[in-house]
N, C-alpha and C positions, 0 to 999 in steps of 0.2 A: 504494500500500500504506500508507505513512502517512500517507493522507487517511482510509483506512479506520479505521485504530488511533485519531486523531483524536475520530471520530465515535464510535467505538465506547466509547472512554475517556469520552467529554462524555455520551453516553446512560444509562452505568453511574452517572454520577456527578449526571446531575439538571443539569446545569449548561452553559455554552456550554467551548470550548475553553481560552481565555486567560481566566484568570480575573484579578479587580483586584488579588486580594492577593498576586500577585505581579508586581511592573512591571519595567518595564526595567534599572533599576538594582540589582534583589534579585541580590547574588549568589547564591541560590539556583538562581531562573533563567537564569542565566548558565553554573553548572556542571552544570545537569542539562541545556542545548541542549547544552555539548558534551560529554556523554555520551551523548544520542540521536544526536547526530551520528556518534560513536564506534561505537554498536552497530548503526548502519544504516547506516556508510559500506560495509559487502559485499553490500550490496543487498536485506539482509535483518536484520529483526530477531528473533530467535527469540522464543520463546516463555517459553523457560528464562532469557536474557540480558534480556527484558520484566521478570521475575518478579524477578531477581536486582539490576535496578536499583531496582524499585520499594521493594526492602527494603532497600537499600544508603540510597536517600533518608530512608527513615521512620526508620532509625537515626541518619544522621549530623544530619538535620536537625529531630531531633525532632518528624518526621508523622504522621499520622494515615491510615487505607488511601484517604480520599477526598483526603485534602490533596496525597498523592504522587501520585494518579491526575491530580488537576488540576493540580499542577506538569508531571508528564510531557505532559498535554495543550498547555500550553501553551510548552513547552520543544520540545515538536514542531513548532509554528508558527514559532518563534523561526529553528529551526533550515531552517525549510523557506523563509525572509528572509532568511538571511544571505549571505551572499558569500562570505567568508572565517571562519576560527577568530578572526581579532581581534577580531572585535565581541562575542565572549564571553570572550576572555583580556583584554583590556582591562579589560572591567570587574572581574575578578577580583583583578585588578593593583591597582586601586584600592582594592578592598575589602578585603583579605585581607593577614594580613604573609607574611614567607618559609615558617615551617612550616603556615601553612593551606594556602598553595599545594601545596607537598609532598603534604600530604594531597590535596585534588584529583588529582595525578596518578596518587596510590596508589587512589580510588578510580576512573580511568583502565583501573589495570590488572585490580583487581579486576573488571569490567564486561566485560574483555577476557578473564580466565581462565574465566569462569562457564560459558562452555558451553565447556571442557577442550581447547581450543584456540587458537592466537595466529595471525589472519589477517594476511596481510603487509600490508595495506592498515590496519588497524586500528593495528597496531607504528606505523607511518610516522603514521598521526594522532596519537596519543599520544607520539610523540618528538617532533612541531612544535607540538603543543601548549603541552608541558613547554618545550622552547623559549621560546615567548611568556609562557610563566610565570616565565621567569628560574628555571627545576629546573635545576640544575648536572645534569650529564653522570653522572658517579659519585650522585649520591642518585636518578637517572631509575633507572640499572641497579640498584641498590640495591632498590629499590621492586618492580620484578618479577620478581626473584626471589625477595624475600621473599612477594610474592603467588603468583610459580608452587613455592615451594613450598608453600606452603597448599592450593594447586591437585592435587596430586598426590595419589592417591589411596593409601593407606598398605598397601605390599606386607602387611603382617601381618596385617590384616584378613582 
């Protein structure tokens, strides 16, 4: 399934999968494999959770809809080489101070609310994540429920 989304994203986009401008060391790519990781560790990636990451990148990372298509392309490769989450918390660690990291985990959860539900396998990725990112325990809890309530849909509507 993500060989397909792979192809599919590099077709739409004109281009091969791993693109140069973003290499190994971009923390960019580093936070969006372990978000593809995040939204395809239940064996599936939605459609809605697709949609919701690609706009979560174009904001925080000031992209463009081709630039996030090719980050995601090649954040799926990354992700489909790795072993473990440390070869993407590592470099995070390196790049980033404490509240960047924070933020990653926030958009962790954001990724994980978007289609209005918290998979137990997904919780358990984003808490060893945060983990490896040195996210104290109280700012991990802090972070999603400040996202699951944003998540909630507003009784008064």
């Amino acid at each position: 399934m993500l060989r397909s989304l792979v192809r599919l994203v590099s077709e739409l986009t004109g281009g091969r999968p791993e693109s140069a401008e973003f290499s190994d060391y971009d923390y960019r790519l580093a936070a969006t494999a372990l978000l593809v990781h995040l939204v395809s560790v239940d064996g599936e990636m939605s459609a809605v959770e697709r949609e919701h990451l690609a706009a979560i990148l174009r904001q925080r990372f000031d992209l463009d809809a081709g630039e996030a298509a090719r980050l995601i392309a090649a954040a799926i490769d990354k992700d489909l080489e790795a072993i473990d989450l440390y070869s993407f918390t590592s470099v995070l660690n390196r790049a980033l101070d404490d509240e960047e990291r924070r933020r990653i985990v926030e958009m962790m959860w954001e990724v994980v609310f978007a289609d209005g539900r918290v998979d137990e396998l997904e919780d358990s990725v984003v808490w060893r994540a945060a983990d490896l990112l040195h996210v104290p325990a109280r700012d991990r809890i802090a972070l999603k429920l400040k996202i699951a309530d944003r998540a909630v849909p507003d009784a008064d509507a």
